[in-house]
PDB file of N, CA, C and O in Angstrom:
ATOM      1  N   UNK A   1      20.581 113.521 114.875  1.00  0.00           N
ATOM      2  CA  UNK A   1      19.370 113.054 114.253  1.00  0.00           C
ATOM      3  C   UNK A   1      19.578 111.670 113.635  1.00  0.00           C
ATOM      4  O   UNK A   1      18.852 110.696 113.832  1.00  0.00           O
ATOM      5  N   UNK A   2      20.506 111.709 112.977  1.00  0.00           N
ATOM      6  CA  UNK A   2      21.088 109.838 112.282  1.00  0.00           C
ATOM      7  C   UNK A   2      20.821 109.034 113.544  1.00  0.00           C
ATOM      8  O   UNK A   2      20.192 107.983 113.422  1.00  0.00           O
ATOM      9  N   UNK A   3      21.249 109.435 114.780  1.00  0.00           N
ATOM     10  CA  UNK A   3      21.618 108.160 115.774  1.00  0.00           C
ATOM     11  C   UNK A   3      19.588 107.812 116.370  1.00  0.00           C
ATOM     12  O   UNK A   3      19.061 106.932 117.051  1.00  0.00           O
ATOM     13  N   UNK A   4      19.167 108.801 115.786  1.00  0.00           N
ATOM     14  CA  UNK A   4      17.571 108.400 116.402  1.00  0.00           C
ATOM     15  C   UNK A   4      17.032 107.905 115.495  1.00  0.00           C
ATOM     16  O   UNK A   4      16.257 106.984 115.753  1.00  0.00           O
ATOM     17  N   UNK A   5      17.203 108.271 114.234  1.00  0.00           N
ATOM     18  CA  UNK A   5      16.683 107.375 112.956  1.00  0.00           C
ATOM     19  C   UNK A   5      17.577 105.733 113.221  1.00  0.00           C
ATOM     20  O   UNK A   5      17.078 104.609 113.170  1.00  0.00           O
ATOM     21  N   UNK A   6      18.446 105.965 113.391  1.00  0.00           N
ATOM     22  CA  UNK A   6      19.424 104.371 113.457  1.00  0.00           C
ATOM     23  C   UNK A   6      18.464 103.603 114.004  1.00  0.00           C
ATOM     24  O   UNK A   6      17.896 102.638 113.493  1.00  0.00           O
ATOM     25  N   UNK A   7      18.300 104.116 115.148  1.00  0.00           N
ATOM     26  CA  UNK A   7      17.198 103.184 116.614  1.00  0.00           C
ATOM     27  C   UNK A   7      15.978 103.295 116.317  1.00  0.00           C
ATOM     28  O   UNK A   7      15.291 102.449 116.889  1.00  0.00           O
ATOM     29  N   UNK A   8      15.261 104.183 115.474  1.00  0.00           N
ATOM     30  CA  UNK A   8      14.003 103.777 115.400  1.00  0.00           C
ATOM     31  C   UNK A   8      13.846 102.622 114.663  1.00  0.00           C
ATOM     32  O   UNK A   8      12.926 101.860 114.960  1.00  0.00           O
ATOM     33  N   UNK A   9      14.859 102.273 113.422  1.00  0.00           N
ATOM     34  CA  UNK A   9      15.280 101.253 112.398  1.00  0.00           C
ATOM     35  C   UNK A   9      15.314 100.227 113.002  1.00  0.00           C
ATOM     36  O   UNK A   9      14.858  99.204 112.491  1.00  0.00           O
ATOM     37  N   UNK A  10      16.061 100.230 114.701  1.00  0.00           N
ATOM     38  CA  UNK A  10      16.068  98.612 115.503  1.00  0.00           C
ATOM     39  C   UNK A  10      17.631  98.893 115.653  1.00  0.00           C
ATOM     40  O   UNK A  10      18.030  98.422 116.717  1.00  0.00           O
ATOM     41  N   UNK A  11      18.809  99.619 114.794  1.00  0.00           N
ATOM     42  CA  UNK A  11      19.898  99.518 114.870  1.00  0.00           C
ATOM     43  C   UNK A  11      20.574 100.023 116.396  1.00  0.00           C
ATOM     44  O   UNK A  11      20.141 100.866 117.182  1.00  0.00           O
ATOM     45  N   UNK A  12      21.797  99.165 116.479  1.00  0.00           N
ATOM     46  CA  UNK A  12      22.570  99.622 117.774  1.00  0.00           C
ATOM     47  C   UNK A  12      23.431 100.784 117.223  1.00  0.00           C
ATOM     48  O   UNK A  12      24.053 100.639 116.171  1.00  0.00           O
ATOM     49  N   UNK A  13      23.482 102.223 118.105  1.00  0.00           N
ATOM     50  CA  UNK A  13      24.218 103.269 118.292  1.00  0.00           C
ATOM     51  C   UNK A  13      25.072 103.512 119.022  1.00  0.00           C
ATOM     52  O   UNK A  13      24.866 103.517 120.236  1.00  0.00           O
ATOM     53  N   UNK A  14      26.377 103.804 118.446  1.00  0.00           N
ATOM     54  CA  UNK A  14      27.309 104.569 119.897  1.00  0.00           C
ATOM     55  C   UNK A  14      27.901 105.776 119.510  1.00  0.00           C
ATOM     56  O   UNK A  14      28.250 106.189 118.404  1.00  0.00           O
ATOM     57  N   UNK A  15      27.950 106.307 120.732  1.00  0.00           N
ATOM     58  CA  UNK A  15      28.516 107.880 120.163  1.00  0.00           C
ATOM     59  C   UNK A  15      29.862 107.418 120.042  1.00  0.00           C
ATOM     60  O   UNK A  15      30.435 106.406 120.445  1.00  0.00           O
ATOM     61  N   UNK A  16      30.221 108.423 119.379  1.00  0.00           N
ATOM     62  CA  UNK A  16      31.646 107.996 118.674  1.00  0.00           C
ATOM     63  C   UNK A  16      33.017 107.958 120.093  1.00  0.00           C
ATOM     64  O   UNK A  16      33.958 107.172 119.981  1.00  0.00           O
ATOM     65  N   UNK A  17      32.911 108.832 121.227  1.00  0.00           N
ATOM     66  CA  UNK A  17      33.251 108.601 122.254  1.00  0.00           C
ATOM     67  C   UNK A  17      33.451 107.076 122.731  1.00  0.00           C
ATOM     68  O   UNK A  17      34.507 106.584 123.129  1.00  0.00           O
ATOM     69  N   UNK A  18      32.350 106.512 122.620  1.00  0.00           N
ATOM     70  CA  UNK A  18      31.931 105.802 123.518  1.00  0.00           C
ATOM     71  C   UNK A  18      32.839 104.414 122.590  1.00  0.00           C
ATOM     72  O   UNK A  18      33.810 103.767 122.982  1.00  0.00           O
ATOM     73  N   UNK A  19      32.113 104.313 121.329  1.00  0.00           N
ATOM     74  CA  UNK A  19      33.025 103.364 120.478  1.00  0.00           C
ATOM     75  C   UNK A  19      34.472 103.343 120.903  1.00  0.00           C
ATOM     76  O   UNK A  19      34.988 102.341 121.398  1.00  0.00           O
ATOM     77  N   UNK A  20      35.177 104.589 120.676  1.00  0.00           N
ATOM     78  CA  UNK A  20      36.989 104.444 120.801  1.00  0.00           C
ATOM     79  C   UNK A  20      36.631 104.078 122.155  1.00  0.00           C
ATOM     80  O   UNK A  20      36.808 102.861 122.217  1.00  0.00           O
ATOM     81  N   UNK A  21      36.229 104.497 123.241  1.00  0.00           N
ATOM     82  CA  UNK A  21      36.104 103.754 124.410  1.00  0.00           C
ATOM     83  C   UNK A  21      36.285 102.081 124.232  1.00  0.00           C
ATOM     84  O   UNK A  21      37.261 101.355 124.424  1.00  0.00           O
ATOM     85  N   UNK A  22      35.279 101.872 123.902  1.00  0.00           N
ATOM     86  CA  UNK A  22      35.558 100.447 123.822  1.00  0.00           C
ATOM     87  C   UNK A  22      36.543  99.833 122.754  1.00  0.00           C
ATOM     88  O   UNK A  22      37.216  98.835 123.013  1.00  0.00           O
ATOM     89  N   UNK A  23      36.578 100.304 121.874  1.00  0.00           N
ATOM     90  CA  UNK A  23      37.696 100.016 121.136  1.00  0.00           C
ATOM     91  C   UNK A  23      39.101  99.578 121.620  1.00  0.00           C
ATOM     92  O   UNK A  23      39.612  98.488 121.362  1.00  0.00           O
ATOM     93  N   UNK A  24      39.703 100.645 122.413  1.00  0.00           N
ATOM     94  CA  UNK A  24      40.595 100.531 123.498  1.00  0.00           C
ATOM     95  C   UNK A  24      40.240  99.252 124.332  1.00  0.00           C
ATOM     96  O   UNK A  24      41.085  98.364 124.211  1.00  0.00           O
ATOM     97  N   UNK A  25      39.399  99.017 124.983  1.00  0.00           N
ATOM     98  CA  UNK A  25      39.251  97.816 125.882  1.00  0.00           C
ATOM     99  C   UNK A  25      39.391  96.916 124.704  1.00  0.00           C
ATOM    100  O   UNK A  25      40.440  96.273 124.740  1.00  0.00           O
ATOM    101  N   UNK A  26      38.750  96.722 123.829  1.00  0.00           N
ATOM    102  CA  UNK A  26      38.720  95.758 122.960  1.00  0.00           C
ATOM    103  C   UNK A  26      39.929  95.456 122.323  1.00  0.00           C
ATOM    104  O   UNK A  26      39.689  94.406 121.727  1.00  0.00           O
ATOM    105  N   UNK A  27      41.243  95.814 122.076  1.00  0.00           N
ATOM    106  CA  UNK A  27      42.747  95.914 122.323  1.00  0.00           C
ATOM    107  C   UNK A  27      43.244  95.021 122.897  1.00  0.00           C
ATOM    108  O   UNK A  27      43.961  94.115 122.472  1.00  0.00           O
ATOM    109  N   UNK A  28      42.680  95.364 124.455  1.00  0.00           N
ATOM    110  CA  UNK A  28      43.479  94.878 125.745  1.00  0.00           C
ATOM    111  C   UNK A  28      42.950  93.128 125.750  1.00  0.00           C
ATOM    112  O   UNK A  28      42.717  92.451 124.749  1.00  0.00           O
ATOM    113  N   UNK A  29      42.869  92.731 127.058  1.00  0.00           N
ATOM    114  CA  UNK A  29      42.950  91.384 127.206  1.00  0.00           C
ATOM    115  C   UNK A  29      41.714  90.944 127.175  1.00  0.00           C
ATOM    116  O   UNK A  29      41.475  89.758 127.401  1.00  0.00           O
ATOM    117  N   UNK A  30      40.612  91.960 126.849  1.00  0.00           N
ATOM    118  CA  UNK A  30      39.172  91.618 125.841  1.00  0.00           C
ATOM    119  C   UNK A  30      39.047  91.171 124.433  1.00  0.00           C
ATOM    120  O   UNK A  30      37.991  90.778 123.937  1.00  0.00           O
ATOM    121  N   UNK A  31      40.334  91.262 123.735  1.00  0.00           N
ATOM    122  CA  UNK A  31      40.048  90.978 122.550  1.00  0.00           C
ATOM    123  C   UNK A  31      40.013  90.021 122.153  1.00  0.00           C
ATOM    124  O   UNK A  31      39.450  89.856 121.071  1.00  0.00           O
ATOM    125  N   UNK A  32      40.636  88.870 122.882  1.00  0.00           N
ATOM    126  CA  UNK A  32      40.900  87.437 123.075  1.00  0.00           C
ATOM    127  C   UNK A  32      39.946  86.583 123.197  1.00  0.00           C
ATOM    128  O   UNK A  32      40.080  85.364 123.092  1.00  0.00           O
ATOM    129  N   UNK A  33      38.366  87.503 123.551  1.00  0.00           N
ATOM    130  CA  UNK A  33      37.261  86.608 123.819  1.00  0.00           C
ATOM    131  C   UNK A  33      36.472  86.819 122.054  1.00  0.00           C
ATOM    132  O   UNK A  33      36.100  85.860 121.379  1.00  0.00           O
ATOM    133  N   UNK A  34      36.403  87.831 121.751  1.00  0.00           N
ATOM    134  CA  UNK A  34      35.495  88.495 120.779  1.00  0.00           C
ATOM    135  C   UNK A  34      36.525  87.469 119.399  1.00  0.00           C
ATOM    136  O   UNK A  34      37.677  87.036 119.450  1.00  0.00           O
ATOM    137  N   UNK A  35      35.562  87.396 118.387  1.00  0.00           N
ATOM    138  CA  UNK A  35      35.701  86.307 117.119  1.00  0.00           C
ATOM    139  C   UNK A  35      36.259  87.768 116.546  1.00  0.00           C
ATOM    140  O   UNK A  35      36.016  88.870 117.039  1.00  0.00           O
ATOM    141  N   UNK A  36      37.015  87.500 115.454  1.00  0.00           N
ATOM    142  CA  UNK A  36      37.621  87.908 114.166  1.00  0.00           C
ATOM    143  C   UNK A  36      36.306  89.216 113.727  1.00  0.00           C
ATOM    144  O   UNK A  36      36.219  90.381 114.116  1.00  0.00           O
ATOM    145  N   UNK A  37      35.309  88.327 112.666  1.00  0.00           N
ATOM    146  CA  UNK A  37      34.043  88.983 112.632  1.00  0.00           C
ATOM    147  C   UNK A  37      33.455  89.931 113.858  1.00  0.00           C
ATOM    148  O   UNK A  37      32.911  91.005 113.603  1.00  0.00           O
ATOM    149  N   UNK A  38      33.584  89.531 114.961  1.00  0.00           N
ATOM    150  CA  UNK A  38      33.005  90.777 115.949  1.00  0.00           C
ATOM    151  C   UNK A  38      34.236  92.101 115.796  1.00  0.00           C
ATOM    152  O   UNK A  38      33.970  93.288 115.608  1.00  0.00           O
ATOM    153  N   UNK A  39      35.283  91.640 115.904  1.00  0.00           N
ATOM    154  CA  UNK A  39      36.078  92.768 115.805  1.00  0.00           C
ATOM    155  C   UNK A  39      35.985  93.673 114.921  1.00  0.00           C
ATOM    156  O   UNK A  39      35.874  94.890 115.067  1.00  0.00           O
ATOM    157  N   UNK A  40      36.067  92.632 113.366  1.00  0.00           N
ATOM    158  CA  UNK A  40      35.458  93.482 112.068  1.00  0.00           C
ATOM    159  C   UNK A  40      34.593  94.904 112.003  1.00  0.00           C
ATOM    160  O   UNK A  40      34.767  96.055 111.605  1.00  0.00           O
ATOM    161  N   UNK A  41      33.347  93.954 112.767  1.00  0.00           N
ATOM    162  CA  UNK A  41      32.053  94.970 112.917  1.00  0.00           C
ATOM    163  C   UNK A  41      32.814  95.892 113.720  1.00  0.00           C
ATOM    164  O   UNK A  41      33.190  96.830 113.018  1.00  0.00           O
ATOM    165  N   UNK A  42      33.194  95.991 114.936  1.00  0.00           N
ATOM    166  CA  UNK A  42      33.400  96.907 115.668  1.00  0.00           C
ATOM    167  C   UNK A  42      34.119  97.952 115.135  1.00  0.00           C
ATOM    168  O   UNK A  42      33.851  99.139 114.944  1.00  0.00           O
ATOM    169  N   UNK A  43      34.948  97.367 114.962  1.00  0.00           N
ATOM    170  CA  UNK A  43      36.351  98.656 113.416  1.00  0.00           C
ATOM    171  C   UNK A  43      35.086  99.373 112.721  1.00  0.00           C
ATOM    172  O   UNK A  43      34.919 100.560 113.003  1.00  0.00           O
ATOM    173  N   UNK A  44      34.336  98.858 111.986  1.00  0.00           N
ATOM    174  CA  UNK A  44      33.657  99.901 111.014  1.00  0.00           C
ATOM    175  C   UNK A  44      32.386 100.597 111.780  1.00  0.00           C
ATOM    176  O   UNK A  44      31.746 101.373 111.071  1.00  0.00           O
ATOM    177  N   UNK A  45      31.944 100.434 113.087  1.00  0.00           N
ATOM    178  CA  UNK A  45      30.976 100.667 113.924  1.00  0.00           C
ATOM    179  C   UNK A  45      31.858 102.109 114.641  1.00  0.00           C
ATOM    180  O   UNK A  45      31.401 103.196 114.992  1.00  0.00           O
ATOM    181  N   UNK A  46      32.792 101.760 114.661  1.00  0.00           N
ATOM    182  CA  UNK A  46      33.587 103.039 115.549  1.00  0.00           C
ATOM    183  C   UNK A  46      34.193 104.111 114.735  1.00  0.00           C
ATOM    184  O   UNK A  46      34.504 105.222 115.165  1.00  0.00           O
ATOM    185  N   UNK A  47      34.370 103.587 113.234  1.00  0.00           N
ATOM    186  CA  UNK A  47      34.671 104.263 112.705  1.00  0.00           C
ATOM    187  C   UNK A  47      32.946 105.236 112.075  1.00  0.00           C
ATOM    188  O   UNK A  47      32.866 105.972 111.092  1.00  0.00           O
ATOM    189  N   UNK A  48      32.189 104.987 112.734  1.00  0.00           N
ATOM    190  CA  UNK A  48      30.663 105.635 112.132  1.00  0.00           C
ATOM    191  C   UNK A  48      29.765 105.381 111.243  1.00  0.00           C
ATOM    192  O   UNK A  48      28.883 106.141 110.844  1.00  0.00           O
ATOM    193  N   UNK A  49      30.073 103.865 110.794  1.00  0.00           N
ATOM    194  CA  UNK A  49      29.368 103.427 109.639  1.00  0.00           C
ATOM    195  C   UNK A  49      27.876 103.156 110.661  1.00  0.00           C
ATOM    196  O   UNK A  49      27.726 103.189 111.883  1.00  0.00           O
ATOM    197  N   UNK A  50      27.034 102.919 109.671  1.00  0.00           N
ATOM    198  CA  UNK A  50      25.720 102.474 110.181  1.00  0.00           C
ATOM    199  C   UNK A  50      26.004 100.804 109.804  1.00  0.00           C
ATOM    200  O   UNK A  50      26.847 100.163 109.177  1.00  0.00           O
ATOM    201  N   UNK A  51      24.472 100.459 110.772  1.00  0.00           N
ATOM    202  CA  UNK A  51      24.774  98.780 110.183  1.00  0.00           C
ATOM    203  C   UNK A  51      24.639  98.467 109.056  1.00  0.00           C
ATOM    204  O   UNK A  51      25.348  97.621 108.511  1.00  0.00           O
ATOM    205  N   UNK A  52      23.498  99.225 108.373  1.00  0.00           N
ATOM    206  CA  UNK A  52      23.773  99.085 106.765  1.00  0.00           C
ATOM    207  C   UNK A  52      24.853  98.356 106.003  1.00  0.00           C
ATOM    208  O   UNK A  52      24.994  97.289 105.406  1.00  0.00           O
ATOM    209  N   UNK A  53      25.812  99.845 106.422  1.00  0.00           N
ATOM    210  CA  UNK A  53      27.008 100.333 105.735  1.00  0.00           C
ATOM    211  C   UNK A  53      28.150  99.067 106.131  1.00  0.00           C
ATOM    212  O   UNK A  53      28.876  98.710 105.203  1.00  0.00           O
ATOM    213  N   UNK A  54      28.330  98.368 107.506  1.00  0.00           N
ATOM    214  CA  UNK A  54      28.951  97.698 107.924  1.00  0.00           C
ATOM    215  C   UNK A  54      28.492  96.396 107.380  1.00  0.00           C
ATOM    216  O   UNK A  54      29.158  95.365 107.479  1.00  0.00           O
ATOM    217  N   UNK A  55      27.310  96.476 106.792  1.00  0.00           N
ATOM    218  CA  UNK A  55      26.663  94.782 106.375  1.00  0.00           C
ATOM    219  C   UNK A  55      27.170  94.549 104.925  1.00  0.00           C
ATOM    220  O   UNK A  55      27.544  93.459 104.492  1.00  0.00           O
ATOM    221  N   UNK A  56      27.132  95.789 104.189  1.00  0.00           N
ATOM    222  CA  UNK A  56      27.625  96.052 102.792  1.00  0.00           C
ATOM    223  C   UNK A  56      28.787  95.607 102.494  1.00  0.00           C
ATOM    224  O   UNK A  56      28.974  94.837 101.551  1.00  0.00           O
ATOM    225  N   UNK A  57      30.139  96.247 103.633  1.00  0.00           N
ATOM    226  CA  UNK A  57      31.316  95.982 103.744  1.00  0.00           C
ATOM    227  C   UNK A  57      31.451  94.495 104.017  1.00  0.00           C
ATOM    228  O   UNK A  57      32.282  93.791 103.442  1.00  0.00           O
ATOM    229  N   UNK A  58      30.639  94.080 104.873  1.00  0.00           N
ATOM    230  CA  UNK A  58      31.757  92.832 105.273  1.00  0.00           C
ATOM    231  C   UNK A  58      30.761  91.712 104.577  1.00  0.00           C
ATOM    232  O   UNK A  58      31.032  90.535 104.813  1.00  0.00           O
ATOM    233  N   UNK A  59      29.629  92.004 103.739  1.00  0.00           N
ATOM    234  CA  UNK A  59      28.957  91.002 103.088  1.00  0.00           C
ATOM    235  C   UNK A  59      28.133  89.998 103.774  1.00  0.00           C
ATOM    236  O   UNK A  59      27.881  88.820 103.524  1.00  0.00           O
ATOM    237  N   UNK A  60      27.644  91.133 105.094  1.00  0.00           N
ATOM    238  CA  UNK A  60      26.656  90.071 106.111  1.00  0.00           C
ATOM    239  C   UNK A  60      25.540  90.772 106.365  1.00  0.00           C
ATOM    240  O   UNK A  60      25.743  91.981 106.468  1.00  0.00           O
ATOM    241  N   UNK A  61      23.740  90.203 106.584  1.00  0.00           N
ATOM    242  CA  UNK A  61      23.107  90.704 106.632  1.00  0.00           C
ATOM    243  C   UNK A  61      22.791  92.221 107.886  1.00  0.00           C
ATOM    244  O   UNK A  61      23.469  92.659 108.816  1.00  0.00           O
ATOM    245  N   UNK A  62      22.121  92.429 107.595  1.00  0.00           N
ATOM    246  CA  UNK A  62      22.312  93.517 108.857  1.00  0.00           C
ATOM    247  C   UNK A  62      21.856  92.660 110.166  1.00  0.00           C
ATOM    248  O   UNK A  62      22.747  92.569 111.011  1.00  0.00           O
ATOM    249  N   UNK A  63      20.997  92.209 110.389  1.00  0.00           N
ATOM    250  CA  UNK A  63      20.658  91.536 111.810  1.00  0.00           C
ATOM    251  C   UNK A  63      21.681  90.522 112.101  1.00  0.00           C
ATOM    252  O   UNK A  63      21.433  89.752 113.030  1.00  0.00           O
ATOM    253  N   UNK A  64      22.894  90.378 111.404  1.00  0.00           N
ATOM    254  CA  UNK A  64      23.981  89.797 111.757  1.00  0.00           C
ATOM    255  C   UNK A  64      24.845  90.781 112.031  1.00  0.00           C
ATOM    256  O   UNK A  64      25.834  90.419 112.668  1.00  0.00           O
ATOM    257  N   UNK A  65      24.782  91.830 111.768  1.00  0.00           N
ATOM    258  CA  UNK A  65      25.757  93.269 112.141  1.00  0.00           C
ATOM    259  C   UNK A  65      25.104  93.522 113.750  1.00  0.00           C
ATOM    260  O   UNK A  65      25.784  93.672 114.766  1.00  0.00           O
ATOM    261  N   UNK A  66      23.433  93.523 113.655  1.00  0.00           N
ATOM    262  CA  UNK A  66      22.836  93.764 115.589  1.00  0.00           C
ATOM    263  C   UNK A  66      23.526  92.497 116.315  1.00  0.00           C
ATOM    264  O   UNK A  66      24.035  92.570 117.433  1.00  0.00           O
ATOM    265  N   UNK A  67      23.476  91.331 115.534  1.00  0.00           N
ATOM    266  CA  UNK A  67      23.741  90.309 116.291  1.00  0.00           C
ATOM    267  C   UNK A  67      24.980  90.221 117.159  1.00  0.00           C
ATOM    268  O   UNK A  67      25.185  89.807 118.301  1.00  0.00           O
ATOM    269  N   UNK A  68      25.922  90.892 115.975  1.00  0.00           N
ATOM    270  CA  UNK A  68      27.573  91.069 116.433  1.00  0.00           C
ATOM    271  C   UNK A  68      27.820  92.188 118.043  1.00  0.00           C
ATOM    272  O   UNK A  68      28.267  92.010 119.176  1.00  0.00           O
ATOM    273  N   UNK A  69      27.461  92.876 117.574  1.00  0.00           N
ATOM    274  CA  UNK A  69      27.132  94.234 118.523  1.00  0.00           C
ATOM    275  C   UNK A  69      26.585  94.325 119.114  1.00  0.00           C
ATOM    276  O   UNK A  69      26.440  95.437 119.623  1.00  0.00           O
ATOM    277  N   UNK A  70      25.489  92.732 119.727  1.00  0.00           N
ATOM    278  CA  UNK A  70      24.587  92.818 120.959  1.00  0.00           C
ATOM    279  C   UNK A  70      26.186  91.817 122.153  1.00  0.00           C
ATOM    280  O   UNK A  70      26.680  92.004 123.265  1.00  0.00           O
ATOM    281  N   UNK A  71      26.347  91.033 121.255  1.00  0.00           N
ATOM    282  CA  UNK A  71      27.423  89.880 121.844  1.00  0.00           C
ATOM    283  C   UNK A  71      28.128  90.361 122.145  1.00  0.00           C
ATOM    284  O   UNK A  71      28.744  89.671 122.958  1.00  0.00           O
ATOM    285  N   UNK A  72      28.850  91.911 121.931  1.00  0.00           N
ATOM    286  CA  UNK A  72      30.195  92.279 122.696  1.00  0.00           C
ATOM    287  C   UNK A  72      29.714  93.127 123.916  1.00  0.00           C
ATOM    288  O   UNK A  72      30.455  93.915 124.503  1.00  0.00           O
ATOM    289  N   UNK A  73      28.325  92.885 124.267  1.00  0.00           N
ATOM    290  CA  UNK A  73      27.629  93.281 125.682  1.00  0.00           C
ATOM    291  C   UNK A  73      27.502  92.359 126.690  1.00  0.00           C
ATOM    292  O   UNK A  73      27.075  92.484 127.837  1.00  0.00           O
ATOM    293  N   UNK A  74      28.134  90.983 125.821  1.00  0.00           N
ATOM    294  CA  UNK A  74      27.429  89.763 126.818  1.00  0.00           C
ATOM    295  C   UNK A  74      28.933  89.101 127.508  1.00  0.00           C
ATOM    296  O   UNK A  74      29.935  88.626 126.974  1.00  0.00           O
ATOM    297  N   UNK A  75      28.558  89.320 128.895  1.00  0.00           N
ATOM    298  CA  UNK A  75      29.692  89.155 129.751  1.00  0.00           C
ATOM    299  C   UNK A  75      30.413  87.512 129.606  1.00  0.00           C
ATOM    300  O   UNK A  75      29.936  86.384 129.740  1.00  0.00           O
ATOM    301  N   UNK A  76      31.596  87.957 129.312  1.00  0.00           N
ATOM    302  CA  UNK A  76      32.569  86.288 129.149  1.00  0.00           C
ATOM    303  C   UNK A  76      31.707  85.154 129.311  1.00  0.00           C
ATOM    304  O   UNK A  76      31.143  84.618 128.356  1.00  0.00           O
ATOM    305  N   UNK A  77      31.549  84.631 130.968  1.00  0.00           N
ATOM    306  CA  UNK A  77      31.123  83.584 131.372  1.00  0.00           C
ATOM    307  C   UNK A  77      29.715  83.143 130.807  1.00  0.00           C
ATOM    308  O   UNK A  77      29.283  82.070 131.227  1.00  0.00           O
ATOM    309  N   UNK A  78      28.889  83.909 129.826  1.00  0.00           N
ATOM    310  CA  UNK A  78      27.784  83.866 129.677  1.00  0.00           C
ATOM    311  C   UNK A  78      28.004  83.560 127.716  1.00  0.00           C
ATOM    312  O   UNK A  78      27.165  83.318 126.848  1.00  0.00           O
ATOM    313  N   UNK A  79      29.290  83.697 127.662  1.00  0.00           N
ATOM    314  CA  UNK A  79      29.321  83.629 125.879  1.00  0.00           C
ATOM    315  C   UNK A  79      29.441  82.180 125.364  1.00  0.00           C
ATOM    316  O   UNK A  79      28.847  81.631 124.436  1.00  0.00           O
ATOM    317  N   UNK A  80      30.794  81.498 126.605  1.00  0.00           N
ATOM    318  CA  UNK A  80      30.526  80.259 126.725  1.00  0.00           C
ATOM    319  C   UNK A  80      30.341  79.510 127.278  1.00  0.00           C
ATOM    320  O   UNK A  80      31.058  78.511 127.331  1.00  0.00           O
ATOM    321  N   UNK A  81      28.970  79.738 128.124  1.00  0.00           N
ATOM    322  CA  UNK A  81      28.572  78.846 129.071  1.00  0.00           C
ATOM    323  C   UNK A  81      27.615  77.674 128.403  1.00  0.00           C
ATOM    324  O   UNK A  81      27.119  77.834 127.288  1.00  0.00           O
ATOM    325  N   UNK A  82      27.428  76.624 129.095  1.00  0.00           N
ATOM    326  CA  UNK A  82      26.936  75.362 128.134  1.00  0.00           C
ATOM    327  C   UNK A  82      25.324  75.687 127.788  1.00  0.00           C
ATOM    328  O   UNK A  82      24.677  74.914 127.081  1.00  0.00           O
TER     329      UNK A  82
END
């Protein structure tokens, strides 16, 4: 029920599966693309915080918590392309 209230809010959800999923990739030779701050978010996103909760922690608004967590969807060549 939290993860449908999250999204009706506008917030991004992952099942907790799916987070350590990426988490793991995000480790490997993905992590090298993603900023400091994206990683941040991701740590407290996988660990189950809401964006709220993750905006509280790291002292950034929440549509900078969606912002973070839309960008680790956006394929390499497209992060820094001109």
């Amino acid at each position: 029920m939290r993860a449908v209230s999250a999204t009706a809010r506008g917030e991004v959800v992952f099942a907790p599966a799916a987070a350590a999923l990426l988490m793991r990739r995000v480790r490997s030779a993905a992590a090298a693309v993603l900023s400091p701050r994206e990683l941040e978010v991701l740590r407290f996103d996988a660990g189950g915080a809401t964006n709220r909760d993750v905006a509280k922690g790291l002292f950034i608004t929440e549509a900078t918590v969606k912002s973070h967590l839309r960008g680790l969807f956006v394929p390499r060549e497209q992060r820094f392309s001109p």
